[in-house]
N, C-alpha and C positions, 0 to 999 in steps of 0.2 A: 362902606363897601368892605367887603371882607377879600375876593378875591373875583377871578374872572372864569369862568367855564370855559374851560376847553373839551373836556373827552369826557363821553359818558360808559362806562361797563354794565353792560345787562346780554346775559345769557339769550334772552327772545326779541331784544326791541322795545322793552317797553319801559315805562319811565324809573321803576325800583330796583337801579343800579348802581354801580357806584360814582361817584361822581368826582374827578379830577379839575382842582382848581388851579392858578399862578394866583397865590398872593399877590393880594394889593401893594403892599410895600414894595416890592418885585418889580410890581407895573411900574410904578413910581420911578423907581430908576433909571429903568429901559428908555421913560417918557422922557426922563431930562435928559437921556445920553444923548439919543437921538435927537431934539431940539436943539443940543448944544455940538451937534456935527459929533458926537461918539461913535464909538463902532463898539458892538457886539458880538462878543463869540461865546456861542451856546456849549455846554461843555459835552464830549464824545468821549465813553468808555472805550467803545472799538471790540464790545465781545457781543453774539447773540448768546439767549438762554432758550432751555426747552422744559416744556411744561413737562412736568415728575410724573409719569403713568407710573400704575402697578408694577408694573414689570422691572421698571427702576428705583422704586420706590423699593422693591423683595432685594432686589442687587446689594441695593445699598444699605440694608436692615434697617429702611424708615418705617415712621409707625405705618404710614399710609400713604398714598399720592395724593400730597398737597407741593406746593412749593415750583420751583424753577430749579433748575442747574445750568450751569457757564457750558453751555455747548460750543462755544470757539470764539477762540480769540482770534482778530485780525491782523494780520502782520502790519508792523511799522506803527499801531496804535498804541493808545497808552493802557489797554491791558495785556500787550503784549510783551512779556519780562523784558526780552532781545533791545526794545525801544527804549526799555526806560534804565538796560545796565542792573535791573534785578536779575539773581540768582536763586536756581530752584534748586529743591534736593531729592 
């Protein structure tokens, strides 16, 4: 086994998307921690992104609207500079 399916991305529904797997080795860990009474903590950026339209895309003199950008950080999280005692300029 290579890994496990979770999420599928397709534009209409239909099966040629892309496909998001959790590695096998992944699982494997997970499977011992929790057997052997572990605990799991998933990891949290703390920022949404927004998908690059035209419009942002001319702002920011990309070639085109591909991509994301960091539309906001959550306070008290860890991409929050304030949280983690980083310094902006």
């Amino acid at each position: 086994m290579i890994g496990i399916n979770t999420a599928i991305f397709t534009r209409d529904g239909g099966s040629l998307g892309i496909g998001f797997a959790i590695p096998s080795d992944m699982v494997r860990v997970v499977v011992a921690a929790s057997v052997s009474g572990g605990r799991l903590v998933r990891p949290w950026f703390g920022a949404t992104s927004q998908t690059v339209s035209a419009d942002i895309a001319q702002s920011l003199a990309c070639r085109g609207p591909l991509g994301a950008v960091l539309a906001a950080g959550r306070a008290r999280q860890p991409a929050d500079a304030r949280a983690s005692g980083a310094t902006t300029s």
